[in-house]
C-alpha positions as CSV (number, residue, x, y, z in Angstrom):
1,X,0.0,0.0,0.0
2,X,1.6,3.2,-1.3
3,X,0.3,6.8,-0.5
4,X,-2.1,8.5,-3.1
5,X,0.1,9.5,-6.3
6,X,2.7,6.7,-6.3
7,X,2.6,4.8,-9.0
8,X,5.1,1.4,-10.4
9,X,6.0,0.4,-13.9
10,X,8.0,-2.3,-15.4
11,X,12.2,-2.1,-15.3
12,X,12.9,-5.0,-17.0
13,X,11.9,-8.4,-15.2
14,X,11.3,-6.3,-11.7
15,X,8.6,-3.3,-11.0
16,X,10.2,0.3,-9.7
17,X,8.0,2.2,-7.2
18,X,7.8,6.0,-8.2
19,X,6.8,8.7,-5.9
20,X,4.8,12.1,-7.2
21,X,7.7,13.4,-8.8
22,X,8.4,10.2,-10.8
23,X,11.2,9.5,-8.2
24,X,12.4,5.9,-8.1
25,X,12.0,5.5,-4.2
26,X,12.0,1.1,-4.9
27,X,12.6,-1.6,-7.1
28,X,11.2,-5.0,-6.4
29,X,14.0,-7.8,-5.5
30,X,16.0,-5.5,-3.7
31,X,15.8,-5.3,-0.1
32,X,14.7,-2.1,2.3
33,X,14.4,-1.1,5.8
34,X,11.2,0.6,6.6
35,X,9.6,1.9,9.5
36,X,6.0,1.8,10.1
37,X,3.6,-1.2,11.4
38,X,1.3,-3.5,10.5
39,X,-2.1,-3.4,10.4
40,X,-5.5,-5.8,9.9
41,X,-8.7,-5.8,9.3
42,X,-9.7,-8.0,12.6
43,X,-7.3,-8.2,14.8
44,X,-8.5,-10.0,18.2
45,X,-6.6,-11.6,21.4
46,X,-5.8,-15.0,22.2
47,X,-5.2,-17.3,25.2
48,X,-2.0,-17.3,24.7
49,X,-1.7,-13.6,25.0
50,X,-1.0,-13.2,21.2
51,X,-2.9,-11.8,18.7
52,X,-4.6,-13.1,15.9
53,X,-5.5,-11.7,12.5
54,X,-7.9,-12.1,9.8
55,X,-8.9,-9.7,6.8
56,X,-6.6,-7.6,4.5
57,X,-2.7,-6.7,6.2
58,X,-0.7,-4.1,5.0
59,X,2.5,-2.9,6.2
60,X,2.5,0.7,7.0
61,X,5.6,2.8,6.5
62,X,6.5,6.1,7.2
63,X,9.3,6.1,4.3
64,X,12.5,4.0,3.4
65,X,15.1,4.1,5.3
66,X,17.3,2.5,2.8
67,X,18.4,3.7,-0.5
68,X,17.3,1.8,-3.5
């Protein structure tokens, strides 16, 4: 999940991940650091004081850390 205006297109066999200025800020098969978290759609507690999940997940980030 990418905020509103970032878009990907083909660089040859992987995808690159502009931003609104057309920015390369990723390229698939590479690897990043990002901060952020994780969220669900249904998220509810167990037992075993865990958590379990169920519905859409995304990873939220706040921005890569990493250069691409």
């Amino acid at each position: 999940m990418w905020q509103p205006g970032f878009t990907g297109r083909r660089a040859g066999a992987e995808v690159a991940v502009l931003d609104r200025g057309g920015v390369v800020v990723a390229v698939t098969g590479r690897d990043y650091k990002l901060g952020g978290g994780v969220w669900a759609a249904n998220v509810t507690p167990t037992k075993e004081n865990h958590y379990a999940s169920s519905g859409p997940m995304f990873v939220l980030a706040c921005g890569s850390i990493a250069e691409p």
